[in-house]
DRENVO-323587 format. One line per 2 residues: their letters; for each residue x, y, z of C-alpha. Coordinates in Angstrom, 3 decimals, padded with zeros to 6 digits. Example, Ala and Ser with C-alpha at 12.3 -4.5 7.8 and 13.67 -1.06 7.14 Angstrom:
BEGIN
AS) 012.300,-004.500,007.800  013.670,-001.060,007.140;
END
This chain:
BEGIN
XX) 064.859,126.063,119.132  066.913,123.148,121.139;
XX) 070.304,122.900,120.523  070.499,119.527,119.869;
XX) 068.278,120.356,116.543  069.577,121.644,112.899;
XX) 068.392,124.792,111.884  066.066,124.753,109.321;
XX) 067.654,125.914,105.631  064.233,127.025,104.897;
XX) 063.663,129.510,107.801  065.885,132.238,106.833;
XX) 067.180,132.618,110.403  067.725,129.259,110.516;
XX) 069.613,129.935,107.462  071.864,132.651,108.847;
XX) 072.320,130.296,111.851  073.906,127.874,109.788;
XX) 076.038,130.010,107.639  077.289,131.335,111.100;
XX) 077.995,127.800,112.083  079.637,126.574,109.403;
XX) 081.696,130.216,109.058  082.906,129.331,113.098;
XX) 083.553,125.589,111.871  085.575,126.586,108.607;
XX) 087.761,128.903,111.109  088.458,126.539,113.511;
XX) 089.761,124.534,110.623  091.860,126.984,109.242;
XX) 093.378,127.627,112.633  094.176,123.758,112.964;
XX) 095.535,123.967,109.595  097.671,126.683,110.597;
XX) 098.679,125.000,113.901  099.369,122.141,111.844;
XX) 101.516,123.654,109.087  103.540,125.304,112.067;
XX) 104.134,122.322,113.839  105.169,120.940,110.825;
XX) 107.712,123.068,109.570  109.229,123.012,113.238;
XX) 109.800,119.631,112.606  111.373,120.144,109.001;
XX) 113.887,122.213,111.105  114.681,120.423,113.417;
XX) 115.417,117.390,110.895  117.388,119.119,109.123;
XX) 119.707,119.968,112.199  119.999,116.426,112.982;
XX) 120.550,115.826,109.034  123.217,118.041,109.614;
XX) 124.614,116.721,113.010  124.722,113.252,111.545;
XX) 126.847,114.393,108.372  129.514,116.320,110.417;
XX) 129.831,112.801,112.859  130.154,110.829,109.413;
XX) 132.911,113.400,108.386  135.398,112.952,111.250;
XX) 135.017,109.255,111.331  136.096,109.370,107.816;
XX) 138.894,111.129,108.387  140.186,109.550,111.352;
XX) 139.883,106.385,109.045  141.868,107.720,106.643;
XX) 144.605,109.085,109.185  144.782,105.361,110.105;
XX) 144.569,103.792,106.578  148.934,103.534,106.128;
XX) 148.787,101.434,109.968  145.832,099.249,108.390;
XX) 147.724,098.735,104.947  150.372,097.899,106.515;
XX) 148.868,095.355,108.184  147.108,094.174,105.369;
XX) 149.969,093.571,103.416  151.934,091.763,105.929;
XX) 148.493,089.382,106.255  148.717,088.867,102.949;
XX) 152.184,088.324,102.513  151.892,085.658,105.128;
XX) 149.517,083.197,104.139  148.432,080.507,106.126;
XX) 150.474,077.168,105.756  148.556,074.216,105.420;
XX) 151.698,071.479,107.265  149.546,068.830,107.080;
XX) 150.182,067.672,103.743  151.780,064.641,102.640;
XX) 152.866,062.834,099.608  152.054,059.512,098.712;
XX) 153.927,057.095,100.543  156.799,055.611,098.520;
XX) 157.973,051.716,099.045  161.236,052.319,097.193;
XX) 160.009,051.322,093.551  162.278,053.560,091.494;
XX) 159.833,054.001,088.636  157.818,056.169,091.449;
XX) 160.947,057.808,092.836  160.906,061.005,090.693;
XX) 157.193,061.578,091.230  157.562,060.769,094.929;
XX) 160.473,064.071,095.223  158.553,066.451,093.118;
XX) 155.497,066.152,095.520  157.862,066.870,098.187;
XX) 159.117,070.048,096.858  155.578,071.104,096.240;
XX) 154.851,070.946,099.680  157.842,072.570,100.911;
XX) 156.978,075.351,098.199  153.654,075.679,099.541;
XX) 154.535,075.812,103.135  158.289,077.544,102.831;
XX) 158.284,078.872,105.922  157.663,075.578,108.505;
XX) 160.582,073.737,105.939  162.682,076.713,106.332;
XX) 165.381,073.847,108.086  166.700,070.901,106.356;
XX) 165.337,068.638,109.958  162.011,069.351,108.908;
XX) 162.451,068.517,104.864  164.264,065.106,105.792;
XX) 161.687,064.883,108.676  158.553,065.032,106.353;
XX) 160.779,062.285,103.431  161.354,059.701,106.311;
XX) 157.559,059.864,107.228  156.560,059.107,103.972;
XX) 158.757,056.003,103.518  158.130,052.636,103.718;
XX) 159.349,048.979,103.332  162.699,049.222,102.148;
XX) 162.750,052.198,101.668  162.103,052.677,105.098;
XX) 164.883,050.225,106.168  167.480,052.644,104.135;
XX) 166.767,055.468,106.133  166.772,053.708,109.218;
XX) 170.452,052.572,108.388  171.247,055.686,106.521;
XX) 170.209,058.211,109.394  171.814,055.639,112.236;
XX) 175.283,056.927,110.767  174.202,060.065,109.750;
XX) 172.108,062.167,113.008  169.282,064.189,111.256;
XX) 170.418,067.419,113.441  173.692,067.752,111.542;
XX) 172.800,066.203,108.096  172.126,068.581,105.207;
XX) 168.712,067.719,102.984  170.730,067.814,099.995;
XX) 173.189,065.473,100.926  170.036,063.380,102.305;
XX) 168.495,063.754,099.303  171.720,063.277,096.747;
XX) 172.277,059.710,098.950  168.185,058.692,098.313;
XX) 168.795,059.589,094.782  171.551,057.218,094.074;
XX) 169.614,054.356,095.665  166.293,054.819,094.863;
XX) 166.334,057.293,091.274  167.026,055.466,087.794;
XX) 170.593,056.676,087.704  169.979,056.464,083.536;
XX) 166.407,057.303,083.737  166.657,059.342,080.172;
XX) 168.198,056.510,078.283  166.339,053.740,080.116;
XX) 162.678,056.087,078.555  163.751,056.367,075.248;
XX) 164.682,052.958,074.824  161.141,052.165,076.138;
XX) 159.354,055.264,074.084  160.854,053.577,071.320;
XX) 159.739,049.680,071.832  155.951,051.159,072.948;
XX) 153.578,049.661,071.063  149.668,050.106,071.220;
XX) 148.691,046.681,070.349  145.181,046.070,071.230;
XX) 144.556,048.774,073.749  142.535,051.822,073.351;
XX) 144.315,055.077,071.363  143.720,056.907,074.515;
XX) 145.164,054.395,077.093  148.275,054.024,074.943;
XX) 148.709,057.947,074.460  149.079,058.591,078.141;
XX) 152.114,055.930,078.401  153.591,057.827,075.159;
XX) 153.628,061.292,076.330  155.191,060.128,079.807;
XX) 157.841,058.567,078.338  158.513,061.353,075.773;
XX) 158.729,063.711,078.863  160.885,061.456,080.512;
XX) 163.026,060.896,077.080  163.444,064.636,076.794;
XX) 162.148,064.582,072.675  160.561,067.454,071.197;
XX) 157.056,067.406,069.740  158.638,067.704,066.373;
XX) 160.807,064.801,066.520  157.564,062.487,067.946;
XX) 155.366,062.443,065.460  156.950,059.487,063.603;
XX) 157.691,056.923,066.367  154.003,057.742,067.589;
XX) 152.776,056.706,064.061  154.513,053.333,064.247;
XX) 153.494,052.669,067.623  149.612,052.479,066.551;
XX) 148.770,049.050,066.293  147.705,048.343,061.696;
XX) 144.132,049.183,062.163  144.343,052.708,063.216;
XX) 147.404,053.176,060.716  145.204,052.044,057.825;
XX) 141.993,054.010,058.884  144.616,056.808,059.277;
XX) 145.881,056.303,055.569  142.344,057.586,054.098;
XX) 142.181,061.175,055.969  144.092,063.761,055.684;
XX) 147.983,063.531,056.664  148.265,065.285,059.762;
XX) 151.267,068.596,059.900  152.244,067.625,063.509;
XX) 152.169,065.047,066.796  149.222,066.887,067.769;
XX) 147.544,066.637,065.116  148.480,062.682,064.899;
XX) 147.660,062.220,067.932  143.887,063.967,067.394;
XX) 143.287,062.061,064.683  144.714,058.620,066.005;
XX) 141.783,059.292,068.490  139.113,060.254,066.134;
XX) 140.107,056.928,064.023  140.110,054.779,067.419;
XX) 136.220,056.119,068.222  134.908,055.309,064.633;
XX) 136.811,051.565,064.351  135.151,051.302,067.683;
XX) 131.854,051.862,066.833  131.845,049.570,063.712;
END
């Protein structure tokens, strides 16, 4: 028989011939398998070293992270405490109109709250007010600072000598004289309740004591659409209402 040929499963030699052959196939199998499984489980092993290696690396980096965690929060809370200034900001210039005066000083104070430590000295406060002025106001400080050197001029006294030229030296009286005369005429509820509430601020009154000279400053119509709702408990609540009335006279 050639043994390039199957054995025949009818000839019972061939038969036994081919249970031999696949007996010697099914061993070398096994013996692969075995091989296999072995080589396997080395692997496994020596995973699970290297699993092991790696957690004991991860361990002392942790700890030398912690030993070093009071130098880093340290740190940290010095960045923090120090935040980066922005110096570049600038109010709006001011031309010496004294109506603008107060507004003009309390955006300078923001900025030297926001950036205390550059206007930490009174040169750089006065510095950053001069900068900002113009037109006359411009031409006081030229005069003022001529007889006055900024190196040995405090900002208060700067500031106390801009005040009396350039504030409303009766600012409170002059706003409720004006709160008082306001008048909404033919102008929108919501245009004439932004001039209110300035001067009110300005005039020092309460909420509680507003809610009456607001109701005569609305011009007949809204009073009269106001008459047929119901009467409002406070100056809020006027003033909601005074808008509500404005929208639906509006739309007629």
């Amino acid at each position: 028989i050639s043994h390039n040929q199957n054995p025949d499963p009818a000839d019972p030699e061939g038969l036994r011939l081919a249970i031999s052959q696949q007996g010697m196939l099914l061993s070398r199998q096994a013996d692969a398998l075995t091989q296999l499984s072995a080589t396997q489980q080395e692997l496994f092993r020596r995973l699970d070293n290297l699993t092991q290696t790696l957690a004991g690396v991860a361990s002392q980096t942790v700890s030398s992270a912690t030993a070093a965690s009071p130098v880093s929060g340290d740190l940290a809370t010095v960045m923090s405490a120090a935040p980066e200034e922005n110096i570049r900001s600038q109010p709006e210039p001011f031309h010496g109109d004294v109506e603008t005066c107060g507004g003009f000083l309390l955006q300078c104070r923001l900025i030297f709250q926001q950036s205390p430590r550059y206007y930490q000295s009174d040169q750089r406060k006065i510095s950053l007010v001069v900068n900002s002025l113009r037109s006359k106001a411009l031409q006081w400080a030229q005069a003022f600072l001529a007889a006055n050197p900024v190196s040995h001029l405090p900002f208060e006294r700067f500031i106390g000598e801009f005040r009396l030229v350039f504030d409303q030296p009766r600012k409170q009286e002059e706003a409720t004289r004006r709160l008082l005369s306001l008048k909404q005429r033919n102008r929108p509820v919501s245009d004439h309740i932004i001039d209110f509430r300035i001067l009110a601020v300005e005039a020092g009154w309460p909420d509680v004591a507003l809610k009456g000279v607001f109701y005569q400053s609305l011009n007949e119509r809204i009073k009269d659409h106001l008459c047929t709702q119901p009467e409002a408990d406070n100056f809020e609540e006027l003033v909601t209402a005074a808008l509500r009335s404005d929208i639906r006279l509006r739309e007629r």
